[in-house]
C-alpha positions in Angstrom: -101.4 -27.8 -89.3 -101.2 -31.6 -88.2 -98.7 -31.7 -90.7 -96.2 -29.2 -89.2 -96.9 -30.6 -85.8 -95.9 -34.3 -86.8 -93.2 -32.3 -88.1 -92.3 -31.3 -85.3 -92.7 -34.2 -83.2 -90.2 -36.6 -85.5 -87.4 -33.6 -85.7 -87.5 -33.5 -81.7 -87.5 -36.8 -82.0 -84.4 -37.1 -83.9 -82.8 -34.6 -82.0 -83.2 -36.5 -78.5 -82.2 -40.2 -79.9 -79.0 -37.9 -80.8 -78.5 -35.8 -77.4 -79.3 -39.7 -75.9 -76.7 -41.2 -78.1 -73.8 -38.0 -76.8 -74.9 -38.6 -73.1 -74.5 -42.2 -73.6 -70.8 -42.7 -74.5 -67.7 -40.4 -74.0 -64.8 -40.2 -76.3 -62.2 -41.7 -74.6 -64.4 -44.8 -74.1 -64.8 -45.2 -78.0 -61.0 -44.6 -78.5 -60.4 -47.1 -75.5 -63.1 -49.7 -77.5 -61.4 -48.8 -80.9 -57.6 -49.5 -79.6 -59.0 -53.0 -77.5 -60.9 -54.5 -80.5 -58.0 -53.8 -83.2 -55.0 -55.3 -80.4 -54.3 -58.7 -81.6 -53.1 -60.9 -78.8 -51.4 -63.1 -81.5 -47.9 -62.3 -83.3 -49.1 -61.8 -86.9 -47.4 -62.4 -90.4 -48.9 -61.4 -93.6 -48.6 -59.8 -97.0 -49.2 -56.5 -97.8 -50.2 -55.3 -101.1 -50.4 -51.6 -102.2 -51.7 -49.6 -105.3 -51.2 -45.6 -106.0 -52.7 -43.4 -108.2 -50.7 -40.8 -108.9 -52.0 -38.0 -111.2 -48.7 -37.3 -112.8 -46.9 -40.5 -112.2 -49.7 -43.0 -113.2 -50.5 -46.7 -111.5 -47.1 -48.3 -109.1 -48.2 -51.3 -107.4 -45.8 -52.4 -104.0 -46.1 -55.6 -102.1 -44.4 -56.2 -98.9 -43.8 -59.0 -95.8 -45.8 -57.3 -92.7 -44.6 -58.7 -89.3 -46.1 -57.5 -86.4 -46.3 -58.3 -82.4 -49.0 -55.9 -80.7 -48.7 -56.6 -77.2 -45.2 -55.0 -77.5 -45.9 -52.6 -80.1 -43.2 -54.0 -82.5 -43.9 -54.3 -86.0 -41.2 -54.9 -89.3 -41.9 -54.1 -92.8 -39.8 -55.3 -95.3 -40.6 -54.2 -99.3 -40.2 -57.3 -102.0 -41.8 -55.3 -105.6 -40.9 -53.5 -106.8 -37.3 -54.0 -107.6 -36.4 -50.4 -107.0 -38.0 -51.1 -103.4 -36.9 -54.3 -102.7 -35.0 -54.8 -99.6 -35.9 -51.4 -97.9 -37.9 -51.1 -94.7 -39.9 -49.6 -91.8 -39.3 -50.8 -88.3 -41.1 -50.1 -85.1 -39.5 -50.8 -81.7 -42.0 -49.1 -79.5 -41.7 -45.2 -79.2 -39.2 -45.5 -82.2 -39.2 -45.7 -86.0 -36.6 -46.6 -88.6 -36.6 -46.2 -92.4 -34.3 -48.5 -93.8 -32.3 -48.3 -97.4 -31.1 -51.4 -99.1 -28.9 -49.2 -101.5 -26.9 -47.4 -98.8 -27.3 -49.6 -96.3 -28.2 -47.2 -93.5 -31.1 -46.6 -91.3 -32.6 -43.4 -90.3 -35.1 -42.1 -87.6 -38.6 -41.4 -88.6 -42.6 -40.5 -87.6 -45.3 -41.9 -88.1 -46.3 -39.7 -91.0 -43.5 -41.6 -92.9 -44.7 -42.6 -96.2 -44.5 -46.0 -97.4 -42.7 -46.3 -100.6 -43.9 -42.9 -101.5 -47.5 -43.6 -101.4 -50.2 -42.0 -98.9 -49.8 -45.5 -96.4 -48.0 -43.8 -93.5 -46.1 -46.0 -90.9 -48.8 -44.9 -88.1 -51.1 -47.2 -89.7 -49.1 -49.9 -89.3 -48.9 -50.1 -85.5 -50.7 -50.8 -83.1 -53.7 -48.3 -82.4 -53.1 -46.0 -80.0 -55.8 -43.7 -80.5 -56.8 -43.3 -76.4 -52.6 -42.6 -75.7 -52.4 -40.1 -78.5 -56.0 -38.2 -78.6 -58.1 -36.8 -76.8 -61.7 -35.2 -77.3 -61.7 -31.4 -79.1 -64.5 -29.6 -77.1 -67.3 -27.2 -78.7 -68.0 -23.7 -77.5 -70.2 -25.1 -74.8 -67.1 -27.1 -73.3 -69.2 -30.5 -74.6 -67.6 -33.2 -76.4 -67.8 -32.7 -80.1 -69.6 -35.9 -80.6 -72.6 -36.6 -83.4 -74.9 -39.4 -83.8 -74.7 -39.9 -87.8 -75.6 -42.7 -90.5 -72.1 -43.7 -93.0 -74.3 -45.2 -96.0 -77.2 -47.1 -94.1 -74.8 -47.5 -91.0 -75.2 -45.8 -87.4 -72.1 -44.0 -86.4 -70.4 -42.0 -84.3 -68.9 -38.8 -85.5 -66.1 -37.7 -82.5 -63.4 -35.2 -83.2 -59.9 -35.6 -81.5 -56.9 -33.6 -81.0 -53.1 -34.7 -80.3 -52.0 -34.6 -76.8 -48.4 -34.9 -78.0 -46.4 -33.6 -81.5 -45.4 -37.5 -82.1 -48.6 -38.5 -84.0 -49.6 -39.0 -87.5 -51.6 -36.1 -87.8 -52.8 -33.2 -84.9 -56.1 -33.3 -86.0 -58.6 -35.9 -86.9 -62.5 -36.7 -87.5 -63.6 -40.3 -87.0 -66.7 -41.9 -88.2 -67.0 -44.9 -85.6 -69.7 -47.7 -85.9 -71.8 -47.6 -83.2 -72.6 -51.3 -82.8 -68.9 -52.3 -82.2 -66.6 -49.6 -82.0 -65.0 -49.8 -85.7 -63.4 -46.8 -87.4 -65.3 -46.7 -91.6 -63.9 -43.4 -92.3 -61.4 -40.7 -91.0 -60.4 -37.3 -92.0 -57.2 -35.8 -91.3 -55.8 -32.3 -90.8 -52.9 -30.5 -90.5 -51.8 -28.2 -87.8 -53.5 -25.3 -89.6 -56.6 -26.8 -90.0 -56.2 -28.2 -93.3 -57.5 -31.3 -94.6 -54.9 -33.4 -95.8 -56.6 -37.2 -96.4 -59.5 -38.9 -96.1 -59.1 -42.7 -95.3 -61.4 -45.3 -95.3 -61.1 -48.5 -93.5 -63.3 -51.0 -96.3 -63.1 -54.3 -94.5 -62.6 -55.9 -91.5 -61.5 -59.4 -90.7 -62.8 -60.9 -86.7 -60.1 -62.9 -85.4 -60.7 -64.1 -81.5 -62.7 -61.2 -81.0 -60.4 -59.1 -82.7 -60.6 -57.3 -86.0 -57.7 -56.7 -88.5 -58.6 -53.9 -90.8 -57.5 -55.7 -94.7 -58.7 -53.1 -97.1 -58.5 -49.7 -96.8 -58.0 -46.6 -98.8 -56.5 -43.3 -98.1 -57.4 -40.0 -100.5 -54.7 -37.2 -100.8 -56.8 -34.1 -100.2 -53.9 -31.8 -100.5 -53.0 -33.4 -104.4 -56.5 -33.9 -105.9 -56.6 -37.2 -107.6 -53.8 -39.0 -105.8 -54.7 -41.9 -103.6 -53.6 -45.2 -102.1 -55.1 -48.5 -101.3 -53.8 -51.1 -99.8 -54.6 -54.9 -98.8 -53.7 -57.1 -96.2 -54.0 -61.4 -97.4 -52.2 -64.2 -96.3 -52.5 -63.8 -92.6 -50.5 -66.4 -90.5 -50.4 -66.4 -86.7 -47.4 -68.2 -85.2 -44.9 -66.6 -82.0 -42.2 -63.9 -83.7 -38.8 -63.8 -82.2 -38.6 -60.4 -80.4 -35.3 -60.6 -82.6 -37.2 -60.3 -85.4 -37.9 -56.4 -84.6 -34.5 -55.1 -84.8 -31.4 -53.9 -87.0 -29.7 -56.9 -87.3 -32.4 -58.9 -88.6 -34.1 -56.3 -91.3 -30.6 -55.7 -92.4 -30.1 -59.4 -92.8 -33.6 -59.9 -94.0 -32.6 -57.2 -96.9 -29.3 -58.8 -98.2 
């Protein structure tokens, strides 16, 4: 009997430190803390490598040149291996992405579920986060906040579920496992219109810059082709000013010659 009661008494426990934890924070303030902490306030350079595991197609590695200048929302990616890559890129100019084809030498208009080089890396995670402008909570059948106080590993997390406000995103759907001592995205699933899981991405390691973090390892699972995924790594990161010239046309096309 003292047994069942002391039971009892940890489970209710449990279950207030959780309610506790949901009346405590709202979603839009952990998108608003994810978007401020991941915001540089410095123009970046740096390279960017990338591995997929294809079941069919086997190991291709990809490296690229990442600029990037997140006050403004601009960002330039410009592919150097493999040779069948070289030259092509992704440009974002605020609200608007562009594909770029060194053989044909034209650009076209894309989302941000483009895929980089063909692997599960989409242009969205490239910019800058914009979690709070694009999401917003997805409410239970109570009308409450679908928000759960969890453990990732040994690690105290938010679990918060969001739905687009707008069609322009990377996916409608999304689940986020958020640390709860600063705000940091470890794991996200995402789902298609009809409800359908489509990846899995983990975010493996941060870097703190000026009170800012740069996520440089993550790793996103195709859930929709078993066995497929994609990691990719972000080294040799240099802060110096960027031309605003640097995030256009002219200079990708020239950049690609």
């Amino acid at each position: 009997m003292k047994k069942s009661v002391l039971l009892l008494f940890v489970v209710c426990l449990f279950v207030a430190a959780s309610l506790t934890a949901h009346a405590t924070v709202t979603t839009a303030q952990i998108l608003k803390q994810m978007d401020d902490l991941q915001t540089l306030q410095e123009d970046v350079t740096a390279k960017v490598s990338i591995v997929q595991q294809d079941v069919d197609q086997g190991q291709r590695n990809m490296e690229a040149i990442f600029f990037a200048k997140n006050i403004q929302d601009l960002f330039l990616i410009v592919m150097t291996q493999p040779e069948s890559e070289k030259g092509n890129g992704y440009l974002k100019n605020q609200d608007k992405f562009w594909m770029y084809r060194r053989n044909t030498r034209t650009f076209q208009i894309i989302s941000r579920d483009e895929s980089i080089g063909g692997s599960d890396a989409n242009a969205g995670d490239f910019e800058t986060p914009q979690y709070q402008k694009q999401y917003r909570a997805v409410l239970d059948a109570a009308g409450k906040e679908s928000i759960r106080s969890e453990t990732l590993g040994n690690i105290p997390v938010y679990r918060v579920e969001i739905a687009a406000k707008t069609s322009d995103v990377s996916y409608p759907k999304k689940i986020l496992w958020v640390r709860q001592d600063h705000f940091l995205p470890l794991k996200e699933q995402n789902f298609a219109k009809s409800g359908t899981l489509m990846s899995t991405q983990y975010y493996l390691k941060y870097t703190q810059i000026k009170g800012r973090y740069i996520a440089i390892w993550q790793m996103a699972i195709d859930e929709f082709e078993k066995g497929n995924k994609t990691v990719w790594q972000i080294s040799n990161i240099q802060f110096a000013p960027l031309a605003d010239s640097v995030f256009t046309k002219a200079y990708l096309e020239n950049l690609s010659k």
